[in-house]
N, C-alpha and C positions, 0 to 999 in steps of 0.2 A: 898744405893745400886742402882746402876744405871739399869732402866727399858730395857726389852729386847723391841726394836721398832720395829713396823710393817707399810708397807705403802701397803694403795690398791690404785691402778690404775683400770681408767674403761672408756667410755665414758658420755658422759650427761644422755643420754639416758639409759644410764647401770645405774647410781648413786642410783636407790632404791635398785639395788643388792649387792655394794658395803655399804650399809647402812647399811643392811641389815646384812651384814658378820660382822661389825663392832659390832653390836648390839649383835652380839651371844660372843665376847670377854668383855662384858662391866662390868664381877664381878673377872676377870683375873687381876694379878699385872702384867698388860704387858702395853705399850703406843701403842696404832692404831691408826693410822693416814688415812685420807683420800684424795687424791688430793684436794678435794675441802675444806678441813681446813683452808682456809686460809694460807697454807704455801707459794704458791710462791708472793715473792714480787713485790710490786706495781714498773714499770721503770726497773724490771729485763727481760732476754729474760726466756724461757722456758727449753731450752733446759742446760743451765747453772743451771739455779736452781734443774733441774732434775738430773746433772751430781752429783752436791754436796749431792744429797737425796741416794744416791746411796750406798755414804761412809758413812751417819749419821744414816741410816737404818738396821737395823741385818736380817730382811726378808722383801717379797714382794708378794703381792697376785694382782690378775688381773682377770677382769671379760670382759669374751669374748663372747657376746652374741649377737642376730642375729637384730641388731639395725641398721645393713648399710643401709639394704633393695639392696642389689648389692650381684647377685646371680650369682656363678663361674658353672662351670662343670667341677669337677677331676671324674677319673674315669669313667666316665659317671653317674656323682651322681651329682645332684644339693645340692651345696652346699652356704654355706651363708660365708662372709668376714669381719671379725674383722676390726674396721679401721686402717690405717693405724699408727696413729701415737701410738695405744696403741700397737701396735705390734714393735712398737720404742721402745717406755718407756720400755715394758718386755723385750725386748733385751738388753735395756743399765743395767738393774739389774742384769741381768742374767750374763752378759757379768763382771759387778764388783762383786757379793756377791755371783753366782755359781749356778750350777743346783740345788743344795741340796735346797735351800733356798728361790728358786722362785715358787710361786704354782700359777696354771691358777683353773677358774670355768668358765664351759662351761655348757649351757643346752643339753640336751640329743633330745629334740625334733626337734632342727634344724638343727645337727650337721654342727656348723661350722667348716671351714677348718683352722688349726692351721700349719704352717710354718715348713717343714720338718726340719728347724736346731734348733727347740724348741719344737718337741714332746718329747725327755727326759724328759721336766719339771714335776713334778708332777701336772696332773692334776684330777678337781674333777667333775664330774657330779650331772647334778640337772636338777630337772622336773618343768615346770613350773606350781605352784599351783593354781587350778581352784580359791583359795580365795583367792589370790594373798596375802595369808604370806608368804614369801620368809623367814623372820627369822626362822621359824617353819623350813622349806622344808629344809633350809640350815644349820641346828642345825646338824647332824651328820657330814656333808662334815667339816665343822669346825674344830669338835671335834678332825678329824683327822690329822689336821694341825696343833691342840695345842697339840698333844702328840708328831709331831715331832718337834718341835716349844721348849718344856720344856728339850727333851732332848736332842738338839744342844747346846741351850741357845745363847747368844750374840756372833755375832761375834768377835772372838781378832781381834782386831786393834793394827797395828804397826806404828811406824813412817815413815816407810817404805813402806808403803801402798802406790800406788802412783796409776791414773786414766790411762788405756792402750790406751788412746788420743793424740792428739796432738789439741791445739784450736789457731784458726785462728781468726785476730777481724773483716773482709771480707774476701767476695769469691777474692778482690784485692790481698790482703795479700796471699792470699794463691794460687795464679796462677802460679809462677812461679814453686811451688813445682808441681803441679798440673800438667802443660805443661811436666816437664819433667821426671813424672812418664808416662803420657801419650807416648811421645816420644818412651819408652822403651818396652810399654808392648804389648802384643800379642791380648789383649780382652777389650776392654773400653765399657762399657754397662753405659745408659745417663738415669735418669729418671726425667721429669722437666716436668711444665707447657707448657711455651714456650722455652725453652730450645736453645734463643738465647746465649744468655752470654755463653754456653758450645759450641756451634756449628754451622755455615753458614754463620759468616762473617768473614771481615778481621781481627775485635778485639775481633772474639772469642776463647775460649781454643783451641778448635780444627779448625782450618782455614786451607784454600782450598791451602791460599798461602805457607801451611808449609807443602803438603805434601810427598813431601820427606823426611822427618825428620822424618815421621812414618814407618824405618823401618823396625820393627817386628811387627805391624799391619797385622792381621790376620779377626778380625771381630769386626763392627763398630758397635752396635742398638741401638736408639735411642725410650725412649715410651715418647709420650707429651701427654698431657690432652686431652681428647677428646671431643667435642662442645658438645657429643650426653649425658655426663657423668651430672648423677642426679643431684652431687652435687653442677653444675652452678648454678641451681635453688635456691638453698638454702643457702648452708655454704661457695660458693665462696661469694658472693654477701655481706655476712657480714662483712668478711676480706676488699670488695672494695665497698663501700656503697657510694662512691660517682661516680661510673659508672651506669650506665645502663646493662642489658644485652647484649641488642644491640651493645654497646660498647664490651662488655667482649666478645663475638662471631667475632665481626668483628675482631679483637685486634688479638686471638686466630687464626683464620681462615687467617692470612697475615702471620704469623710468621708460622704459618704449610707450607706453599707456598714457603718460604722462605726456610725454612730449608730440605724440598723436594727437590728445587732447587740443593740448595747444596751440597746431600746426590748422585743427579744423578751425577754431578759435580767429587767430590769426587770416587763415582762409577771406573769412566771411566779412572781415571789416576792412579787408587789403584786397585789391586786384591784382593781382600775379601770374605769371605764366610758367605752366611748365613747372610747378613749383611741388614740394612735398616733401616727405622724408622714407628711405628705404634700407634696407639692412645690408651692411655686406659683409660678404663671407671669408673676409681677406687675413690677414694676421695682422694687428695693431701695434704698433712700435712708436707709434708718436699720434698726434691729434694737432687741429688746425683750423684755425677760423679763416678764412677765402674773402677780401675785400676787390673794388673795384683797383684799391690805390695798393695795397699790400699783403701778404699771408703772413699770421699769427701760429705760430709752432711752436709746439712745447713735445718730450718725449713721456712717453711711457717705461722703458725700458732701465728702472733704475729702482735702489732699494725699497723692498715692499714695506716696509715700513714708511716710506715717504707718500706724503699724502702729495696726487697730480698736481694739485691746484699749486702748493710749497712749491714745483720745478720752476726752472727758469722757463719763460717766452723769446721766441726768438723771433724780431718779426726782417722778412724780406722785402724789400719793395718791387714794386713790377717793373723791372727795367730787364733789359738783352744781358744776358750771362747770370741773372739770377734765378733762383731756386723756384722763383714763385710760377713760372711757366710750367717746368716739371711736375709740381704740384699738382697744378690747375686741371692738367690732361691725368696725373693719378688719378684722382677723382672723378673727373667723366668717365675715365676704364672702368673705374668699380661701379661706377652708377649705370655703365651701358653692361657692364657685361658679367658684376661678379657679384651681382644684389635682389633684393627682392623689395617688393613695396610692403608694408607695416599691412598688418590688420586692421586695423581704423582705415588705413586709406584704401585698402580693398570692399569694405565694406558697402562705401560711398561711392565706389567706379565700379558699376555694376559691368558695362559694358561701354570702353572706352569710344572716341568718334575723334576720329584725324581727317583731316581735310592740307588739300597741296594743291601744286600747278605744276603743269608743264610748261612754263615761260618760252616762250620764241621769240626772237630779236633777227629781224632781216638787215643785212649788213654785207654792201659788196657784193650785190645779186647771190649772196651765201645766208642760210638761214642758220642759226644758232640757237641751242638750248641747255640754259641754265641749271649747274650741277650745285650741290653741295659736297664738301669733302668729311665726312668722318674724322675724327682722334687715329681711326685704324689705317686712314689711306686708302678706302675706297668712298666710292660715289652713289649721293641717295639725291632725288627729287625733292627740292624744299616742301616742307611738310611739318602738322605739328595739330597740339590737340585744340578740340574746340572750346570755347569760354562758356562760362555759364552766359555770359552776358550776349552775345553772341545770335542775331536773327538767326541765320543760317549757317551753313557747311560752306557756301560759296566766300561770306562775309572772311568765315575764319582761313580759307585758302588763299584771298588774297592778304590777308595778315602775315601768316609763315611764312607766303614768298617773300611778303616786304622785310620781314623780319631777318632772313634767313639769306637774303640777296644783299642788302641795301636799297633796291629799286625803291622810290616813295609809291603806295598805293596810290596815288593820282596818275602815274607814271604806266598803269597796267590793268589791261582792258582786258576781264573775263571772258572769254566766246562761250564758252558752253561746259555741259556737265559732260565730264569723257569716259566714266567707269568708273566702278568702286569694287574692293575685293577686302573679305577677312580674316588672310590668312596673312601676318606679317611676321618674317623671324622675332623682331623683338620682342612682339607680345608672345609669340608661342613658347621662347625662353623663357618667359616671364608667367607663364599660365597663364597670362589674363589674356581677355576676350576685345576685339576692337574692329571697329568697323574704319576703314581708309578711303575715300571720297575723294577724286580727281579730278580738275577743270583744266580745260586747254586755254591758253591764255596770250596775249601777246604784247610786248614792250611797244610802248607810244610814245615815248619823251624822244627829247629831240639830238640828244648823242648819238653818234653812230655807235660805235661801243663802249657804254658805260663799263667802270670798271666796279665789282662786282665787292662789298664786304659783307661779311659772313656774321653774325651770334657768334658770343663766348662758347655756346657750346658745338661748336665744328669749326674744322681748319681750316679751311677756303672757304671759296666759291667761284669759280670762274666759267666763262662762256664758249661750249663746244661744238666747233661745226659739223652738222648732221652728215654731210658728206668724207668727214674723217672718222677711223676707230672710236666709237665714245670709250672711257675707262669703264672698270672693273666696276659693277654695281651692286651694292650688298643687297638689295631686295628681289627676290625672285620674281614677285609682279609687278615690280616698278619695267623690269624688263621689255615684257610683255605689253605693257599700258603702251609704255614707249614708241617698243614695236609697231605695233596696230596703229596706231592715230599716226603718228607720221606717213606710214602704208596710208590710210586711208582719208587725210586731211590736205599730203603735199605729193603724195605718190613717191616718197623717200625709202627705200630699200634702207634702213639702219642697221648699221655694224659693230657691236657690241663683244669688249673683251669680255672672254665667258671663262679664262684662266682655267 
């Protein structure tokens, strides 16, 4: 009778917790596997061998614990950041064998930040033990994994089974798909070391000499590694052991120059929102080009001798259970919260100017006002920066909302200017300097309650009644605005979760 198989995923640094799990199945007729059994072979890539572990496997456990030492801010909560690539590997299990079957373990004591398109997964909590037996500590989390574990049992496999990929044997091979997905889509989001081969010259994906050919290009971002990012120190320098630092900084520090260059370049002959390129400080494990229709994925994590471009591409399509959602919100986390904007692009925003509304929709003798939802699961005031092109702040606030609601600007009729304030978390994370402009505003179309969609870049957006708790608001003077004008526009007491 064939054994029901288990694989844990974890980092190096994780591997006694992963041991450890394994150790609590070791009187069970079950096979557990560990990444580091010796399964992947010697001359294979990683990312291939991990695709096949996916289908030979019937479940999957992952241990995500606070070993990056690379601390985010969601919420205004310091939190800790799983690395990157194990947040891969859970995605591509997740993405072939399903939420049922994927379990994460996370400590309780550092609550790390887990990936909005992979908290379904079951996860288990654990304390770290003062005597550091973790088998002990993790003996019930277990326990509960093996009751649901005996009665799934293995997964049916069909012949039929087939991987929701497409592989590419390079990023060559697969450019041409690449360019003219690009070509098409409204939103291409880049995240690369140096991020030449995808963008700022003439033989890269995206080149300055094609643009005209982007046109449903809408917004361009760009995150590259950033000189200031720990893992220079350490885990780049083993992947390139025959550089220096020195080397790996200057190298790094020319290609940012470069593709700034390009990004102003590109700026001035495209209309874009929202758009630009910024560093972050995350650990890189793999790189990705971001279409409207699919993500392009290749890894970094494999003999330094192999030149990135040589790896395989792997690309995802954007469908329910694959990898390309995960992505999608990686990327906005490091863009909201683990990045900085390029020196060219600081140069040129001297002092930022965002403009928003307060949207009110009367409905059922009840008034309601339009929220957006964050990557993190709180609630911000549609809002967004203003265009060069742009008359006024009032022009660019009925844009964000339309943008940012779905509402059509014909659909919403500005009243007035309501306040402006310059202190906003994300710019003061960010050091830079911005001015926020607010208008009260009110829905005119002829639905009672339209139903509300959001931009790529936030999860929601739905419609809240002033007389119930609004949610959790991540801006301290979105609060405030709030507050006041409803006081003083409908004579509305607002009640605001303040967590």
């Amino acid at each position: 009778m064939t054994k029901t198989r288990i694989f844990i995923g974890s980092s190096a640094e994780s591997l006694k917790i992963a041991k450890a799990i394994k150790a609590n199945f070791q009187f069970d007729n079950l096979e557990v596997r560990i990444w580091s059994d010796d399964l992947f072979r010697p001359g294979e890539y990683t990312l291939d061998e991990l695709l096949k572990f996916t289908k030979s496997f019937d479940f999957a456990i992952f241990v995500w614990a606070d070993d990056d030492n690379i601390e985010i801010v969601s919420r205004k909560i310091q939190q800790t950041q799983p690395r990157d690539n194990v947040i891969l590997e859970a995605g591509m299990f997740y993405s072939s064998l399903g939420r049922d079957r994927v379990f994460l373990f996370a400590p309780n004591d550092n609550n790390p930040k887990i990936p909005s398109d992979l908290l379904g997964l079951s996860t288990i909590r654990y304390n770290t033990p003062s005597d550091n037996n973790y088998v002990a500590e993790l003996e019930i989390g277990v326990s509960k994994i093996k009751k649901i574990i005996f009665e799934r049992g293995p997964l049916q496999k069909t012949k039929q089974d087939s991987l929701p990929i497409k592989i590419y044997h390079s990023l060559e091979d697969a450019k041409k798909t690449i360019i003219e997905k690009c070509f098409n889509s409204e939103e291409i989001k880049i995240l690369s070391n140096k991020g030449l081969e995808f963008f700022g010259s003439d033989n890269s994906i995206i080149s300055n000499a094609d643009i005209n050919k982007f046109k449903n290009l809408k917004q361009l971002k760009i995150l590259l590694l950033s000189t200031k990012s720990s893992w220079l120190n350490r885990g780049f320098m083993a992947l390139r052991k025959y550089e220096t630092i020195e080397d790996v900084m200057n190298e790094l520090n020319s290609t940012h120059k470069i593709l700034e260059i390009g990004m102003l370049k590109f700026l001035k002959g495209k209309y874009l929102l929202n758009s630009g390129i910024k560093h972050h400080f995350g650990e890189p494990f793999f790189r990705f080009i971001l279409t409207d229709y699919s993500v392009f994925v290749s890894t970094y994590a494999e003999n330094p001798t192999t030149q990135v471009r040589d790896l395989p591409v792997y690309e995802f399509n954007k469908e329910f259970g694959s990898l390309y959602g995960s992505l999608r919100k990686h990327f906005n986390d490091l863009w909201k919260n683990n990045s900085e904007y390029g020196e060219t692009y600081k140069e040129i925003k001297d002092v930022e100017i965002s403009a928003g509304g307060i949207l009110i929709l009367n409905s059922d003798g009840e008034k309601h006002i339009a929220l957006v939802e964050r990557e993190d699961g709180s609630w911000v005031l549609p809002k967004g920066h203003k265009n060069t092109n742009e008359i006024d702040t009032e022009q660019t606030a009925i844009r964000e909302v339309s943008e940012e609601t779905g509402i059509p600007t014909n659909e919403i009729n500005s009243i007035k200017k309501i306040d402006s304030y310059t202190f906003d978390e994300t710019a003061n994370y960010h050091k830079s300097s911005k001015i926020n402009y607010f208008y009260l505003m009110e829905y005119i179309g002829a639905e009672s309650l339209p139903v509300l969609k959001t931009d790529p870049d936030h999860k929601s957006a739905k419609w809240w009644k002033l007389s119930d708790e609004l949610p959790f608001l991540f801006y301290s003077y979105q609060k405030i605005v709030i507050t006041e004008i409803m006081k003083n526009a409908y004579n509305i007491d607002v009640k605001i979760n303040y967590r």
